[in-house]
One Martini backbone bead per residue (centre of mass of N, CA, C, O) as a GRO file, in nm:
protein
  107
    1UNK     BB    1  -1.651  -0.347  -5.537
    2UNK     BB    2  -1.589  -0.479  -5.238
    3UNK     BB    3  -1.456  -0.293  -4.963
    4UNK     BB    4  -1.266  -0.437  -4.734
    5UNK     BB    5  -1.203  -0.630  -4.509
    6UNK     BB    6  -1.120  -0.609  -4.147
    7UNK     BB    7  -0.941  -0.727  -3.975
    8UNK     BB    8  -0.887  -0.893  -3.702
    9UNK     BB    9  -0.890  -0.857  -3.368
   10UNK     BB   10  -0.681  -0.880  -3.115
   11UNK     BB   11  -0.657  -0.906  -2.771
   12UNK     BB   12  -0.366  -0.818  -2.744
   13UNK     BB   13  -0.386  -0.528  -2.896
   14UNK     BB   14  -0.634  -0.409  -2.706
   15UNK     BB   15  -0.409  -0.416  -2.479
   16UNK     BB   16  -0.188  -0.203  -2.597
   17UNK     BB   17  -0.273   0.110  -2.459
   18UNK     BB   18  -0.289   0.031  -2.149
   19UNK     BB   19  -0.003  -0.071  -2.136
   20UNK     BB   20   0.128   0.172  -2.227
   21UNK     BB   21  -0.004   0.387  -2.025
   22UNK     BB   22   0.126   0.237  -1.787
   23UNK     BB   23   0.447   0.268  -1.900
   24UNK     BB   24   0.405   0.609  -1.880
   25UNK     BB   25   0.359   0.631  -1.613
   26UNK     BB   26   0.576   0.479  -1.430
   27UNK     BB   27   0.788   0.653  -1.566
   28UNK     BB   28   0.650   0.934  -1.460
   29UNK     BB   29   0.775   0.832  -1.192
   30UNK     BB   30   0.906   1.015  -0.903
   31UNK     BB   31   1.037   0.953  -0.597
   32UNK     BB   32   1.185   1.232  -0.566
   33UNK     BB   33   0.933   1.450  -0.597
   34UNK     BB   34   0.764   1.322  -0.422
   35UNK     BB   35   0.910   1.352  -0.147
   36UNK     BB   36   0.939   1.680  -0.199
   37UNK     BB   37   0.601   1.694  -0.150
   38UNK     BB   38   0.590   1.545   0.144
   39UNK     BB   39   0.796   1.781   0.268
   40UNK     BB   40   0.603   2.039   0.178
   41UNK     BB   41   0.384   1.956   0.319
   42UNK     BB   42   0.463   1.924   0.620
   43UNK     BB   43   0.532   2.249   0.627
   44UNK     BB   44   0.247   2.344   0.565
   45UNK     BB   45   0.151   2.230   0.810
   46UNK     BB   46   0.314   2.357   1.045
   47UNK     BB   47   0.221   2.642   0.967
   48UNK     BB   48  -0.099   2.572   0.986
   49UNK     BB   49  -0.070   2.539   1.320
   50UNK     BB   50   0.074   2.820   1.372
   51UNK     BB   51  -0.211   2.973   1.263
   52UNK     BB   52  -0.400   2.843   1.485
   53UNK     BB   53  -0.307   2.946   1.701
   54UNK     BB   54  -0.274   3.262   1.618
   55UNK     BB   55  -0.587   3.271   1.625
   56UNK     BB   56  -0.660   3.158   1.885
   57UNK     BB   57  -0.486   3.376   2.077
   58UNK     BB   58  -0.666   3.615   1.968
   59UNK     BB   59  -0.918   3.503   2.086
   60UNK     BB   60  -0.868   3.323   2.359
   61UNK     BB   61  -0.874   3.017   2.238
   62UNK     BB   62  -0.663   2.870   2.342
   63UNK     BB   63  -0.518   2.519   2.391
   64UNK     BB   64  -0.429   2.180   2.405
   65UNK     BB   65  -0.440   2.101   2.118
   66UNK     BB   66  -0.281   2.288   1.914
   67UNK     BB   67  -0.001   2.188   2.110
   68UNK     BB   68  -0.017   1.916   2.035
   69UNK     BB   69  -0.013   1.895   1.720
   70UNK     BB   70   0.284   2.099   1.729
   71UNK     BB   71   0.438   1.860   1.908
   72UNK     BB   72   0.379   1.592   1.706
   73UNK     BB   73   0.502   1.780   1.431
   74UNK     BB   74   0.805   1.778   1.587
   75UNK     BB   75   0.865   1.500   1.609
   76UNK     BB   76   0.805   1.423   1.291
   77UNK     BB   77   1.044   1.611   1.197
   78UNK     BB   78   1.187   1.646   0.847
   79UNK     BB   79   1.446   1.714   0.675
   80UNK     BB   80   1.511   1.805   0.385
   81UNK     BB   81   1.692   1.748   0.103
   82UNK     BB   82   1.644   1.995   0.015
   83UNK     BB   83   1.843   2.316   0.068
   84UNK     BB   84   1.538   2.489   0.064
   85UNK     BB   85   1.354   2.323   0.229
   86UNK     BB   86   1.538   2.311   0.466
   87UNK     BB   87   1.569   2.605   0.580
   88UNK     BB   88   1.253   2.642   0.581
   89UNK     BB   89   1.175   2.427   0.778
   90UNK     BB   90   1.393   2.518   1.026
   91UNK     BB   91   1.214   2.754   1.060
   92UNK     BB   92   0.977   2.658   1.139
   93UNK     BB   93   1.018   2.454   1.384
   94UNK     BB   94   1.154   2.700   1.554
   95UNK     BB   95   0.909   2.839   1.592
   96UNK     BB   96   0.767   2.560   1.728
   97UNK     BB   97   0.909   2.595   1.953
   98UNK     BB   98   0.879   2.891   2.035
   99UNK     BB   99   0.601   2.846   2.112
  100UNK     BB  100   0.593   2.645   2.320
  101UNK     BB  101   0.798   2.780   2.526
  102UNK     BB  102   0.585   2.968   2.573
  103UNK     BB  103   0.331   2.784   2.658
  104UNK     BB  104   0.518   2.677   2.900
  105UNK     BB  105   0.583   2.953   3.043
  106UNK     BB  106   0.295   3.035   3.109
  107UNK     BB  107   0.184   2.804   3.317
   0.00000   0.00000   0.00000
């Protein structure tokens, strides 16, 4: 006997994979963990900032780029909701006054 043919399939069958996959991705996405991502990237720049000055400065190439960089950081920073990444931002941030301070009174 011939072997079975298989049923023809339907396109919206065929389109049922990716609606799944978008619905899988779309819950799995998390508003409050991307938050709390762009969060400690921030402070991570922040960081970052505060090495490339005292990079400048060790080299004797401190400029007034690297002190605006570090000044428009603490304008745009907010504290985290998470209480050991806010503990963390605030002495950063504390460290980025600290610095600015140093080279307002050194000026």
């Amino acid at each position: 006997p011939p072997p079975p043919s298989s049923p023809p399939v339907s396109p919206g069958l065929a389109q049922a994979p990716t609606t799944v996959a978008m619905l899988m991705a779309m819950a799995s996405a998390d508003p409050q963990r991307d938050r709390r991502a762009r969060m400690a990237s921030d402070s991570a720049r922040g960081v970052h900032l505060l090495d490339k000055l005292h990079r400048a400065v060790v080299a004797g190439e401190a400029d007034a780029a690297s002190l605006q960089a570090l000044s428009e950081w603490l304008e745009g920073f907010e504290v985290p909701d998470d209480p050991h990444l806010a503990a963390l931002a605030r002495d950063i941030a504390l460290r980025v006054e600290v610095e600015l301070a140093k080279h307002e009174a050194g000026r």
